[in-house]
Structures are given as structure tokens and as C-alpha cells.
MDAnalysis code that builds the backbone (N, CA, C; Angstrom):
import MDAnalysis as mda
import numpy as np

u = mda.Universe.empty(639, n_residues=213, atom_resindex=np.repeat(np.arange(213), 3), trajectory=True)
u.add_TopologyAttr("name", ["N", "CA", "C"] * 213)
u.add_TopologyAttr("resid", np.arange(1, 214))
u.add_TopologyAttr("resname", ["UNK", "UNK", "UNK", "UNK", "UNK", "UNK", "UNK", "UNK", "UNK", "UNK", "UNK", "UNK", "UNK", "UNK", "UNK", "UNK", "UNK", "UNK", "UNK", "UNK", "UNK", "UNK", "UNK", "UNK", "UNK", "UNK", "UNK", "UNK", "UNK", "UNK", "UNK", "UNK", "UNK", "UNK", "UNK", "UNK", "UNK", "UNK", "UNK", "UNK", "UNK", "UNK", "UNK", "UNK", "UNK", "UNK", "UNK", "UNK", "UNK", "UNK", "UNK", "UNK", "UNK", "UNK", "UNK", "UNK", "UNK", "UNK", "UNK", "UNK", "UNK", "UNK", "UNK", "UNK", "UNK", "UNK", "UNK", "UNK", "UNK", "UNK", "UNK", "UNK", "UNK", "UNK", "UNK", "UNK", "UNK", "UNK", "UNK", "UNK", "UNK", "UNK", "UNK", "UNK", "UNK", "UNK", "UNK", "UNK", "UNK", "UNK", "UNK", "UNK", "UNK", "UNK", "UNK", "UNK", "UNK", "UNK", "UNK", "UNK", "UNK", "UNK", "UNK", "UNK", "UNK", "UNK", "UNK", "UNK", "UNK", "UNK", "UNK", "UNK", "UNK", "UNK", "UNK", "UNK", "UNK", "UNK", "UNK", "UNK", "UNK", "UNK", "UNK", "UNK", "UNK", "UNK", "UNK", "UNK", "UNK", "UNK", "UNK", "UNK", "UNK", "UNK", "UNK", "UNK", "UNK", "UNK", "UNK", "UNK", "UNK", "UNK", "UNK", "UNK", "UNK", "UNK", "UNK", "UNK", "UNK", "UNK", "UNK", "UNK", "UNK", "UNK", "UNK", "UNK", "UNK", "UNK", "UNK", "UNK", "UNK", "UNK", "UNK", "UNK", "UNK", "UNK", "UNK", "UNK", "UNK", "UNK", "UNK", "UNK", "UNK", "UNK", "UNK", "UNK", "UNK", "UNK", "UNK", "UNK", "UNK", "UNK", "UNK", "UNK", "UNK", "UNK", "UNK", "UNK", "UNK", "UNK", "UNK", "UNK", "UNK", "UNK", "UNK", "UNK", "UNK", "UNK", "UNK", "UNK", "UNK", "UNK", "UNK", "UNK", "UNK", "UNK", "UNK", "UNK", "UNK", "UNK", "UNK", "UNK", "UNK"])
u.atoms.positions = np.array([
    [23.334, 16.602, 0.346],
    [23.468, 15.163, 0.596],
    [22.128, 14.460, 0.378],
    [21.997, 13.878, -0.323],
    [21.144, 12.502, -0.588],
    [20.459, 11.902, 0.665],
    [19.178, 12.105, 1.055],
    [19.022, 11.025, 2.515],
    [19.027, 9.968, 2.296],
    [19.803, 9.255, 3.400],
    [19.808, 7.608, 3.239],
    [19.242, 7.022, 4.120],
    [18.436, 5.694, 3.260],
    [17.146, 5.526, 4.324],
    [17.844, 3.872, 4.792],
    [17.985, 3.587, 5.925],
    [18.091, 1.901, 6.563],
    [17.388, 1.420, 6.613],
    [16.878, 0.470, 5.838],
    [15.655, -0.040, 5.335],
    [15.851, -1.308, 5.876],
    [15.041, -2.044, 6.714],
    [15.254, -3.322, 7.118],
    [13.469, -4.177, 5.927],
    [14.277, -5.258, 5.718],
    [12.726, -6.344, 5.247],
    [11.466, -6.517, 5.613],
    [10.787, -6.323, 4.866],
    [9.357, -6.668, 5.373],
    [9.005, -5.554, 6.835],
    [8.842, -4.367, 6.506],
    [9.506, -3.639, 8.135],
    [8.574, -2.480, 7.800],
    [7.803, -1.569, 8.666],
    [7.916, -0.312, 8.979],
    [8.647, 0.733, 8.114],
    [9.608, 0.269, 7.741],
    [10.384, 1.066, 6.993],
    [10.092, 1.565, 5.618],
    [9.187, 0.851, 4.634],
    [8.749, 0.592, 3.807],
    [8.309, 2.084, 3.364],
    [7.394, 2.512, 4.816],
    [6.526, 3.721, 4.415],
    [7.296, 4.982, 4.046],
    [8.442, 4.908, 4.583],
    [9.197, 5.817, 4.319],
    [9.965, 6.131, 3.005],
    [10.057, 4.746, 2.387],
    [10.557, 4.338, 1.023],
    [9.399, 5.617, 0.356],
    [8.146, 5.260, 0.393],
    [6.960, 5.832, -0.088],
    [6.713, 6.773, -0.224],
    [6.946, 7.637, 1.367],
    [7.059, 8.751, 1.764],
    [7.579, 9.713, 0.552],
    [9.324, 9.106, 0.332],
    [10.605, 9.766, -0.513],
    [9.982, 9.789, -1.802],
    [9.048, 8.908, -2.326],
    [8.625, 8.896, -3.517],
    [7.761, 9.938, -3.856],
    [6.613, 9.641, -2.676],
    [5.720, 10.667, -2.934],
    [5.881, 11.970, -3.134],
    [7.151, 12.441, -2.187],
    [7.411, 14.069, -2.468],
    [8.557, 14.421, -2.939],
    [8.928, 13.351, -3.711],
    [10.026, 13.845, -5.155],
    [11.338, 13.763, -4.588],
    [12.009, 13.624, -2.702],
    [13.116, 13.622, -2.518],
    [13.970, 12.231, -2.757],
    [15.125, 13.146, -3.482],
    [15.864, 11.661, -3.601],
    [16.637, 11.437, -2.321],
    [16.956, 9.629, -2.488],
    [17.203, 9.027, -0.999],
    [18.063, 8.171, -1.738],
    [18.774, 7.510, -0.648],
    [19.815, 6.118, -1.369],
    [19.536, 5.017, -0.377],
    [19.037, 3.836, -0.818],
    [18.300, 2.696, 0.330],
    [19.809, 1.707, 0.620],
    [19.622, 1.578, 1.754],
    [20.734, 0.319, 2.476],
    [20.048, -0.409, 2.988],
    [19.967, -1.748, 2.306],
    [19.301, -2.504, 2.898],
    [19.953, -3.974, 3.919],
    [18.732, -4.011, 4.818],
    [19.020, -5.103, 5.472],
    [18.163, -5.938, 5.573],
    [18.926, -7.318, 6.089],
    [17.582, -8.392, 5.940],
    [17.696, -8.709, 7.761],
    [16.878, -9.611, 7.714],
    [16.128, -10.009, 8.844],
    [17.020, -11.067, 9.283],
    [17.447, -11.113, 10.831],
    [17.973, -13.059, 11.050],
    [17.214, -13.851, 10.905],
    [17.074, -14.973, 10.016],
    [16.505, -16.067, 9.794],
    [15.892, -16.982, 10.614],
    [16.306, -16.708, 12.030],
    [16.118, -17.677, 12.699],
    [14.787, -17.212, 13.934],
    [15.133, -15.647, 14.186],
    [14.483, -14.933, 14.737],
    [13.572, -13.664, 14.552],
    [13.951, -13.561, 13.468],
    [13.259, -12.342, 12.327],
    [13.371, -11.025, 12.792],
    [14.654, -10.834, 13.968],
    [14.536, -9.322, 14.396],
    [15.916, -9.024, 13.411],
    [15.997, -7.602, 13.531],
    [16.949, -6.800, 12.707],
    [18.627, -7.415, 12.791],
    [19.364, -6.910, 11.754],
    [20.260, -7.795, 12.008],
    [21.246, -6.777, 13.289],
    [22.343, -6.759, 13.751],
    [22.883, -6.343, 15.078],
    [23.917, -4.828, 14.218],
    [23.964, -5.025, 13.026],
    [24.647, -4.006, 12.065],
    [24.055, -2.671, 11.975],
    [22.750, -2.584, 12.142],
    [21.652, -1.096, 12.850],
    [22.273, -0.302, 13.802],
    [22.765, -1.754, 14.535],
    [22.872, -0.697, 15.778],
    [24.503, 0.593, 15.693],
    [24.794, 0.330, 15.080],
    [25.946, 1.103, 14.276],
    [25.108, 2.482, 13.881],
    [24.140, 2.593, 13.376],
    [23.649, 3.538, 13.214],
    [23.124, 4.167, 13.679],
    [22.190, 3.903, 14.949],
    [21.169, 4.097, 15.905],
    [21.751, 3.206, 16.875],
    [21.259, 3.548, 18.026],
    [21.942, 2.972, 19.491],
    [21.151, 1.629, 19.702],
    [19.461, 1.813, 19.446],
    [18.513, 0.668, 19.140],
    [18.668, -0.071, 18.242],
    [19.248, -0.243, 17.412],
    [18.874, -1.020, 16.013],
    [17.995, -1.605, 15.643],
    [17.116, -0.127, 15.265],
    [15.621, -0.313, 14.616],
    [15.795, -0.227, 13.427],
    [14.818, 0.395, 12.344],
    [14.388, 0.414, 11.722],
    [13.004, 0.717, 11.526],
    [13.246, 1.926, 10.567],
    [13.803, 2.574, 9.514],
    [14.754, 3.960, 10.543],
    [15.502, 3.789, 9.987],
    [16.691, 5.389, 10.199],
    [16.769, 5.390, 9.348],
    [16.776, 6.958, 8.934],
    [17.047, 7.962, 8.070],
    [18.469, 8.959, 8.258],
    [19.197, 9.183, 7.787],
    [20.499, 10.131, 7.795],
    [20.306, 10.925, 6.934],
    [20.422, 12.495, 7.195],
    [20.232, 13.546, 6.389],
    [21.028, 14.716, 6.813],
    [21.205, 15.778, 6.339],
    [22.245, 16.955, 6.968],
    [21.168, 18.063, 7.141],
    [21.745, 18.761, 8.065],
    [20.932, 20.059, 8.403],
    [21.415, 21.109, 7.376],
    [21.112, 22.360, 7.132],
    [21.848, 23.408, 6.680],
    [23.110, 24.029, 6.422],
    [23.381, 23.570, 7.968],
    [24.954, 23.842, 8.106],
    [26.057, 22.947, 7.651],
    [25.111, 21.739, 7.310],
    [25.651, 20.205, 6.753],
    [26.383, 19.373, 8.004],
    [25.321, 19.845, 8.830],
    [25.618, 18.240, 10.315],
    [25.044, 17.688, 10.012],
    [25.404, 16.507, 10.797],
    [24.862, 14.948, 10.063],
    [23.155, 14.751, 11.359],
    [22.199, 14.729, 10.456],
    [21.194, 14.161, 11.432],
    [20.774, 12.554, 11.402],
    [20.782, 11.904, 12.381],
    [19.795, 10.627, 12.358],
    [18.698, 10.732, 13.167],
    [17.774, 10.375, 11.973],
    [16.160, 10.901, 12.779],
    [15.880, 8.846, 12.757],
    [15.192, 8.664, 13.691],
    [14.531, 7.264, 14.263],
    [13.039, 7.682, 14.309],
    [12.516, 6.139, 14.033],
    [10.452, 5.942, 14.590],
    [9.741, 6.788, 13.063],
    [9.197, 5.652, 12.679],
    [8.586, 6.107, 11.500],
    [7.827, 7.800, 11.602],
    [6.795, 7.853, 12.561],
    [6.089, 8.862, 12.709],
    [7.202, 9.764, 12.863],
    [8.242, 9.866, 13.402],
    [9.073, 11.627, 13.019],
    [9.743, 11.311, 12.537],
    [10.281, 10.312, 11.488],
    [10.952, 10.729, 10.366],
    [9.699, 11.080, 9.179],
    [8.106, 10.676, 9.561],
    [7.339, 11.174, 8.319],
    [6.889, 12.846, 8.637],
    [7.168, 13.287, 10.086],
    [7.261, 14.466, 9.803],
    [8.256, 15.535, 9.696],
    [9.310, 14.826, 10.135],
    [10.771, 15.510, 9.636],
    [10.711, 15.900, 8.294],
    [10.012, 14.675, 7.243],
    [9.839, 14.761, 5.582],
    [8.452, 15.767, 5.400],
    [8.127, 15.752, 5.903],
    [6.691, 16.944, 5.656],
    [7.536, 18.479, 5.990],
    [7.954, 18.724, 6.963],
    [8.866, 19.820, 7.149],
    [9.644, 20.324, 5.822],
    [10.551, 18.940, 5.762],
    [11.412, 19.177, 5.177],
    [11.146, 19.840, 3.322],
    [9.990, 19.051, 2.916],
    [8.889, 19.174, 1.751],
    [8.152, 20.461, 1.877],
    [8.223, 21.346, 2.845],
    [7.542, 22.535, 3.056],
    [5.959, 22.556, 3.743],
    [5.557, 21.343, 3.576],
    [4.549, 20.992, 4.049],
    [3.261, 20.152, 3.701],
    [4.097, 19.914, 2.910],
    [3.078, 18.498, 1.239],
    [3.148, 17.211, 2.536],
    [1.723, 16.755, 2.021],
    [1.494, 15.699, 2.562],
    [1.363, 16.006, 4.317],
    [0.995, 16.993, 4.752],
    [0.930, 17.336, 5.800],
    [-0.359, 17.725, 5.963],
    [-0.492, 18.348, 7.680],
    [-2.007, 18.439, 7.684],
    [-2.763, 19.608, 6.754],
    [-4.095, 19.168, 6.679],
    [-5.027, 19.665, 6.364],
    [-5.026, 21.294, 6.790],
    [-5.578, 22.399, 5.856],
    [-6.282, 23.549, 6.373],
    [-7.311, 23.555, 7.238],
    [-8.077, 22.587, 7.144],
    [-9.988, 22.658, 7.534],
    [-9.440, 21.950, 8.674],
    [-9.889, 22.714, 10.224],
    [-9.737, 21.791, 11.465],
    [-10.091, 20.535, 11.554],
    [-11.268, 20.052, 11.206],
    [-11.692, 18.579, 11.213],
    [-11.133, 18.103, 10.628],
    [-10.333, 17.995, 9.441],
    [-9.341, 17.020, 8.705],
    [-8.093, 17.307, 9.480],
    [-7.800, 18.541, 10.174],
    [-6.490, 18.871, 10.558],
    [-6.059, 17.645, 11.789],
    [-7.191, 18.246, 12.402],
    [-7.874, 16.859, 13.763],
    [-7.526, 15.198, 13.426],
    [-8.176, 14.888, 12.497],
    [-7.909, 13.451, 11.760],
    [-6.808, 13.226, 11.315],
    [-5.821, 14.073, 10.637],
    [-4.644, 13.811, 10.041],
    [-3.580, 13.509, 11.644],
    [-3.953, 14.516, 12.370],
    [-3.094, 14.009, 13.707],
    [-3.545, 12.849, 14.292],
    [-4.760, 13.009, 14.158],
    [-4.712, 11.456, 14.920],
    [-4.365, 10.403, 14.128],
    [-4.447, 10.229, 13.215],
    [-4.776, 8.908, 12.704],
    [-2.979, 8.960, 12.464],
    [-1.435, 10.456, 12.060],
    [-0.739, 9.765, 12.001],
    [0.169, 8.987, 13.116],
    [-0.451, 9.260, 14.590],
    [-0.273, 8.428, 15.860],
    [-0.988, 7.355, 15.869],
    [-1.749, 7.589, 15.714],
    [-3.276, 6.207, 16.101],
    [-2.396, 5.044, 15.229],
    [-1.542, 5.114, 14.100],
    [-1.601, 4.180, 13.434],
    [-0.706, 2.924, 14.199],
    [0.864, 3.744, 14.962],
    [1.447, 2.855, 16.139],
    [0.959, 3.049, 17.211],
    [0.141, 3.908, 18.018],
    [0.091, 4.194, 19.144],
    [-1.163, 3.551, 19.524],
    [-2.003, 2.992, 18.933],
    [-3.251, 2.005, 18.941],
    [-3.158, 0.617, 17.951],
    [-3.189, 1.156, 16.784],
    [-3.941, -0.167, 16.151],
    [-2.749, -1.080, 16.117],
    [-1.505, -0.634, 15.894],
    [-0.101, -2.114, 15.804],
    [0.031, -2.668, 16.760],
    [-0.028, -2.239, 18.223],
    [0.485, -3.289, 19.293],
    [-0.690, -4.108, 18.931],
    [-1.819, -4.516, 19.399],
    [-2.388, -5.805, 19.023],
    [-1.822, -7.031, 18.231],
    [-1.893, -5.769, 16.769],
    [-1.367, -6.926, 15.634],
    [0.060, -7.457, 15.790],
    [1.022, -6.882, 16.375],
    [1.762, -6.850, 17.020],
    [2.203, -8.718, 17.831],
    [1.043, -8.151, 18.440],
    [0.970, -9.393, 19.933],
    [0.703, -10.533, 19.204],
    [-0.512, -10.353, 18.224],
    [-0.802, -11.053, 17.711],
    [0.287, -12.216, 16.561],
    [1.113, -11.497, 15.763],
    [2.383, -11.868, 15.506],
    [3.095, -13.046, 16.422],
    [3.773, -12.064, 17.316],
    [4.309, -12.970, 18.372],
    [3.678, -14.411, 18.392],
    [2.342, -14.371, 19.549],
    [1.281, -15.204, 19.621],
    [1.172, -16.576, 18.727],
    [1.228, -15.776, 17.584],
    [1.271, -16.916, 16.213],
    [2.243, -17.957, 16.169],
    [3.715, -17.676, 16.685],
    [4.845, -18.151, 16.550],
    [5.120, -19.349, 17.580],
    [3.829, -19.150, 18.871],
    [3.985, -20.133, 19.831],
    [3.005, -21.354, 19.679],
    [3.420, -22.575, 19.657],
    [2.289, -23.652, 19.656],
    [1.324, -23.716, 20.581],
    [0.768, -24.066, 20.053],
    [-0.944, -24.593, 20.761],
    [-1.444, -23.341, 21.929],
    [-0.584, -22.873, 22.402],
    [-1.146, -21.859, 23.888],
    [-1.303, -20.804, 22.695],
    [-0.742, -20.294, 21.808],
    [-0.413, -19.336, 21.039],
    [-1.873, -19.169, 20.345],
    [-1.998, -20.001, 19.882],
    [-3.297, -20.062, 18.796],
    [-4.507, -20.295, 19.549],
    [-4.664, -20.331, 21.281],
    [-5.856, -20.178, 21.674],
    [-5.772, -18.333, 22.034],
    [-4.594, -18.013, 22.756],
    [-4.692, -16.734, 23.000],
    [-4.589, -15.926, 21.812],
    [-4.613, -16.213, 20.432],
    [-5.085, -15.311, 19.344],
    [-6.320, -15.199, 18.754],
    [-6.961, -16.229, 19.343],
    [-8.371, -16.025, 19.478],
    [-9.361, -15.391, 20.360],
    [-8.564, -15.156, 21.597],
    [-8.773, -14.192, 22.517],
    [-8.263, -12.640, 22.448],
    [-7.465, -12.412, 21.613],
    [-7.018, -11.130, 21.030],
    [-7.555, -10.617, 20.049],
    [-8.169, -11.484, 19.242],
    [-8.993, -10.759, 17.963],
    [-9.992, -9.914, 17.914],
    [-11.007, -10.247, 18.802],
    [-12.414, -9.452, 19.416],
    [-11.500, -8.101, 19.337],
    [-10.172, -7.608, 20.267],
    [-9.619, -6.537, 20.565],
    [-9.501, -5.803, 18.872],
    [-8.454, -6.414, 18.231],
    [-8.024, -6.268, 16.753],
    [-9.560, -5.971, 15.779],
    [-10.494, -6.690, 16.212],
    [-12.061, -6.268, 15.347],
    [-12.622, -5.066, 15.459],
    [-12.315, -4.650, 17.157],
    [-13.072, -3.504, 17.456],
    [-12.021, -2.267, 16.754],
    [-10.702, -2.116, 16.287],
    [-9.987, -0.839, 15.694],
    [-10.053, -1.348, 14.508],
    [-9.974, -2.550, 13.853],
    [-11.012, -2.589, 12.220],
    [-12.104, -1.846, 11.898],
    [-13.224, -2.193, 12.566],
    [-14.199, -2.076, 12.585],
    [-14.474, -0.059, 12.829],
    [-14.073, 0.055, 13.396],
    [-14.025, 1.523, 13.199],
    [-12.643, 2.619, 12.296],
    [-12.202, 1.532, 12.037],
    [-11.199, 1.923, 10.740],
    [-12.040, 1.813, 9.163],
    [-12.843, 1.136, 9.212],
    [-13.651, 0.479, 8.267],
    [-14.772, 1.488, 8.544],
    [-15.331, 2.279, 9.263],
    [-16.463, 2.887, 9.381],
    [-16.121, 4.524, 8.591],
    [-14.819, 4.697, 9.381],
    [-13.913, 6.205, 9.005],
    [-13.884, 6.233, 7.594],
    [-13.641, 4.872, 6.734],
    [-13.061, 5.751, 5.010],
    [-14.297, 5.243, 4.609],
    [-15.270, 4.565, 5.368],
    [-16.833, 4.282, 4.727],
    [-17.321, 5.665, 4.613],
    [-16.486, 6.545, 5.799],
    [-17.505, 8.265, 4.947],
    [-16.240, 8.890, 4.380],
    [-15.305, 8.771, 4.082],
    [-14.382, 9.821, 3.236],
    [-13.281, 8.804, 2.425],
    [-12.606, 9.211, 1.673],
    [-11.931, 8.625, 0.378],
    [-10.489, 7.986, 1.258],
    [-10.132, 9.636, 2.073],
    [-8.520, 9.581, 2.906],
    [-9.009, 9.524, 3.919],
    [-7.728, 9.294, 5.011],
    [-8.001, 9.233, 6.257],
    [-8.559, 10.305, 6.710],
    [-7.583, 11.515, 6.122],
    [-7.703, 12.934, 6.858],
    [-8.935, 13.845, 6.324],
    [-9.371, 12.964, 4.618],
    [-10.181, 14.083, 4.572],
    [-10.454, 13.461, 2.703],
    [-10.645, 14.586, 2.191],
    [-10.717, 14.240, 0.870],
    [-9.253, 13.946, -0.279],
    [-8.687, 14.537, 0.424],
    [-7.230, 14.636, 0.142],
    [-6.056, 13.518, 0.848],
    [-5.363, 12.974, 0.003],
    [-4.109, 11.675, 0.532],
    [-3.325, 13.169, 1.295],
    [-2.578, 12.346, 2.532],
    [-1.759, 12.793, 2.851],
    [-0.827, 11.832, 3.801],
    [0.074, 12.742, 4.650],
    [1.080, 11.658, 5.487],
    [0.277, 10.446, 6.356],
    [-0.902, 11.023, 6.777],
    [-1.640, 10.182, 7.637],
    [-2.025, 8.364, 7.056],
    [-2.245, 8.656, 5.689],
    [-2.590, 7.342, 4.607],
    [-1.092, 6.860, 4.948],
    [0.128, 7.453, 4.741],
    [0.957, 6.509, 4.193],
    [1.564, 5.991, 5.861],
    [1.104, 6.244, 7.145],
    [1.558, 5.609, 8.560],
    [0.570, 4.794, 8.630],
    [-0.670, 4.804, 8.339],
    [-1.901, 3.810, 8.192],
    [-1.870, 2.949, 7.180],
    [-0.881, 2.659, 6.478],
    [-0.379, 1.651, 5.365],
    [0.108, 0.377, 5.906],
    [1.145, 0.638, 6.968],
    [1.920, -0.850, 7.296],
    [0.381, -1.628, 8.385],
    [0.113, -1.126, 9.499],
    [-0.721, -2.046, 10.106],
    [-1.947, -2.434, 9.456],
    [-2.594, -1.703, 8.549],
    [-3.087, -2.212, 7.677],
    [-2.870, -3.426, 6.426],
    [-1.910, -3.300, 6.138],
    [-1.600, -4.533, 5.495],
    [-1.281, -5.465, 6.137],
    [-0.659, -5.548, 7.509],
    [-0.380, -6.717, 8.262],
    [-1.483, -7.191, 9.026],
    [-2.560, -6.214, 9.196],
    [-3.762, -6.985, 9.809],
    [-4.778, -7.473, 8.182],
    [-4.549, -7.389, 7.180],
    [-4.416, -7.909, 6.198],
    [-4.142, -9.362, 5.871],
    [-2.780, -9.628, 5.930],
    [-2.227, -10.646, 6.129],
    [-2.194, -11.518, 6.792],
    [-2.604, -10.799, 8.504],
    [-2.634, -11.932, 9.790],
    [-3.738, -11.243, 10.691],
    [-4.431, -10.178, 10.604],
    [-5.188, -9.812, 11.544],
    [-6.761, -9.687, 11.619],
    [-7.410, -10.224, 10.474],
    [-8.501, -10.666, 10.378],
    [-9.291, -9.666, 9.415],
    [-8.233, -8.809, 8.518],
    [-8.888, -7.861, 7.580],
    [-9.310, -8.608, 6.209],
    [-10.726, -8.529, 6.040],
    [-11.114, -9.542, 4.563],
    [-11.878, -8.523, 3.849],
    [-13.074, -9.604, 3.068],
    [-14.128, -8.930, 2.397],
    [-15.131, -8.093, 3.260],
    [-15.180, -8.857, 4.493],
    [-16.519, -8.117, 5.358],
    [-15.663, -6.941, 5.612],
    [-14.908, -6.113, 5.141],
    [-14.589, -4.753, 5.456],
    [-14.007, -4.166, 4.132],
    [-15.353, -4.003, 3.222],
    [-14.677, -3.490, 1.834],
    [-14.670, -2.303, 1.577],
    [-14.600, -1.156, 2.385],
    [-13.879, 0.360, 2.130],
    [-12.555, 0.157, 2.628],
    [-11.796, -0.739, 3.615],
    [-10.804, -0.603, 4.097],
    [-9.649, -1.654, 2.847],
    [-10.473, -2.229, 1.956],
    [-10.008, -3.247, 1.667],
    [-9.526, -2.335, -0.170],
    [-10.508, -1.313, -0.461],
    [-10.333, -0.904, -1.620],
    [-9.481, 0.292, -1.225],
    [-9.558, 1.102, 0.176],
    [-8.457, 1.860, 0.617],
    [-7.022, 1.466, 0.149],
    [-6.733, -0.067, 0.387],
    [-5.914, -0.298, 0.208],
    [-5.390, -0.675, -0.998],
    [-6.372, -1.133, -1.686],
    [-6.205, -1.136, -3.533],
    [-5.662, 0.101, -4.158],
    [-6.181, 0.984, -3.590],
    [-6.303, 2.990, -3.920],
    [-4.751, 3.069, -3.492],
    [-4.134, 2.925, -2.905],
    [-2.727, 2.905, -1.906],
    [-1.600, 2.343, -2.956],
    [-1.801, 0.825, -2.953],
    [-1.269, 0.173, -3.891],
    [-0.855, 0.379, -5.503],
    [-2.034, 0.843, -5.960],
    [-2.351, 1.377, -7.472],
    [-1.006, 2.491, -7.614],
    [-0.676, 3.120, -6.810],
    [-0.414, 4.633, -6.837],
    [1.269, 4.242, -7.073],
    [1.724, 5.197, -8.275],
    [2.926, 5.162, -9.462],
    [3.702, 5.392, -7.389],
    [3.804, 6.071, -6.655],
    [4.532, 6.213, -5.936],
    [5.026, 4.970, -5.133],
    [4.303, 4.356, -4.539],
    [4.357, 3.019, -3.431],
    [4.776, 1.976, -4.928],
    [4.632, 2.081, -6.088],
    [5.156, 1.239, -6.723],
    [6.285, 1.032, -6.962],
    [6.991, 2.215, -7.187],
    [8.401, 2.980, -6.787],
    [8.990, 2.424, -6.118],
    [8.799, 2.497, -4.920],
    [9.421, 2.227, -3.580],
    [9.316, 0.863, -3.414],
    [8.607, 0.235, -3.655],
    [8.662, -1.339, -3.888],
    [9.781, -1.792, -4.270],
    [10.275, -1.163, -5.891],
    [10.929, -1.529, -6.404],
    [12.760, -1.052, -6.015],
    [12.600, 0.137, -4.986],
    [13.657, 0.394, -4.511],
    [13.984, -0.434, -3.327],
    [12.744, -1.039, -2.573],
    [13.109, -1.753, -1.319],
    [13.228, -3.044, -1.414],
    [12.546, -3.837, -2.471],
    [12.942, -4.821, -2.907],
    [11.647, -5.997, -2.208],
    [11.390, -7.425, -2.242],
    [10.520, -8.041, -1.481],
    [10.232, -7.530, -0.495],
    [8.725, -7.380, -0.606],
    [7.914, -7.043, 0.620],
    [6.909, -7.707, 0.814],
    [6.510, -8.061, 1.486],
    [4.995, -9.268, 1.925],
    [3.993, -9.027, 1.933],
    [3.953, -7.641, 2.401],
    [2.444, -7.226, 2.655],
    [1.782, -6.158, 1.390],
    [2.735, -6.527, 0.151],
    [2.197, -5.295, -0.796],
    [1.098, -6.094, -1.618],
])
């Protein structure tokens, strides 16, 4: 069976598009868009998943049961498993070290901010003083995101792996809205290096408009 990925707009989900590219598995995308009015998922997810998030993935086990894996980070290592182990961690402990962290660190630190920050944006006048009070926060995990590929090429090491492609979405959205410019130009050509690549171009074109590419 073909995995099929629930791809919601402009979403998290994206990376996973990427993911499928990068390690050659074929997938079949269902896409969804966003409510217009509120920009959360549409209520048709939840048919699939009890949350109706995004990205879910549906795939079969061996025996050919049906799995739905949820949350970007284990469906990108469900796909490293599943790939034998491409795009997974490193041999050398210190990259092994970095590849784990950084593929948590990427929701488990640096997105809630940008996150808040989002929100924040959407409210008048109170909104746009308390995002100026949130940024200092959002500078200080730049700023040492920006220090990390100032000494190495990848996150994990010398080598791309899963860790680059979970450090893709909050990066481009603190990009877009979180105060990532020129004064941080290893993080900024990281992301040129990301972009360039025949794979994420792929997946673009399978997921259709995306904002932050």
C-alpha cells in the first residue's frame, strides 16, 4: 500500500511531503485547506485522527493492518525506520547527540514562541505590543541556531539528515514572521541549501501553495 499523507496548507505537514521525497517512498497526498475565517484545519481530519491535526500519515504494517501514525517528529521517525535507517542518526556520538536533539528541539523549543507569536499578531494593538515583548525570547533560539550551522554545514553534522528536514518548518516561519533576516546569514543560506534541493522541490509541487518556501 502506498502511504497516504493528510496534508493540511501551509502546515507542518509539508516536511513530511519532503521526508517521502527524500527517501524514494511513494505516498499519495490528500489535501486540505484551511477555514478561511480561522485558519485552523478543516473538521474532515478528524475522521482520520481523533485530533484533527495534521500531517497523518496511513500506512500498513506487514501483516497489512492499517497504521495511523500522528505529530510530525514520529511520523519522521516511523519513515527513518521504515527506510532502514537513511536520514537517521549519525554513527559519531556527537552528531548522534545533535541529530536527537535538534529533531525535538525543533517543536519542543523553538515553535511555541513563534507559535505565540502568530497568534499575538492576529490581535490589535495589545497584540503588537506583546510581540515585542516576545521577540528578545524568539532572538535568543535564533541566535544560537545561527551560531550551530556557523560551525557545521547540517544540523547533525556534516551530513543532511532527518534532523534538517524538522528544523525546516520553524525556520521558515520565523523567517516570515519571527525576526529571521540578513543579520543571521548561516541560518539564512541553511535555508537556501534546503530549498535548492531536487527533493523539497518535489514536494512542493505535490503539496501545492506553500508560504514559507
Amino acid at each position: 500500500m502506498t502511504i497516504i499523507v493528510h496534508h493540511l496548507e501551509n502546515s507542518r505537514s509539508q516536511r513530511v511531503l519532503w521526508m517521502l521525497e527524500e527517501l524514494g517512498i511513494l505516498y499519495e497526498v490528500k489535501r486540505y485547506e484551511r477555514d478561511p475565517q480561522t485558519m485552523l484545519a478543516p473538521p474532515e481530519l478528524r475522521r482520520i485522527h481523533p485530533l484533527g491535526k495534521s500531517p497523518v500519515i496511513v500506512d500498513r504494517d506487514p501483516s497489512g493492518a492499517e497504521r495511523i501514525i500522528a505529530e510530525t517528529g514520529a511520523i519522521v521517525e516511523y519513515l527513518v525506520a521504515k527506510a532502514d535507517g537513511r536520514l537517521g542518526k549519525p554513527y559519531a556520538d556527537d552528531a548522534a547527540l545533535r541529530y536527537r536533539h535538534f529533531l525535538h528541539y525543533a517543536e519542543g523549543s523553538l515553535m511555541p514562541p513563534l507559535l505565540v507569536n502568530l497568534v499575538l499578531g492576529r490581535i490589535p494593538l495589545v497584540g503588537k505590543t506583546a510581540q515585542k515583548k516576545l521577540q528578545p525570547m524568539i532572538d535568543v533560539h535564533l541566535d544560537f541556531v545561527e551560531r550551530e550551522l556557523a560551525s557545521r554545514p547540517w544540523f547533525a553534522g556534516d551530513a543532511f539528515t532527518a534532523a534538517d528536514i524538522m528544523m525546516s518548518f520553524p525556520l521558515e516561519a520565523a523567517c516570515d514572521r519571527g525576526g529571521l533576516d540578513v543579520g543571521r546569514p548561516a541560518t539564512l543560506g541553511w535555508l537556501d541549501k534546503i530549498h535548492a534541493r531536487p527533493a523539497y522541490q518535489a514536494a512542493l509541487v505535490k503539496g501545492g501553495p506553500y508560504r514559507y518556501a
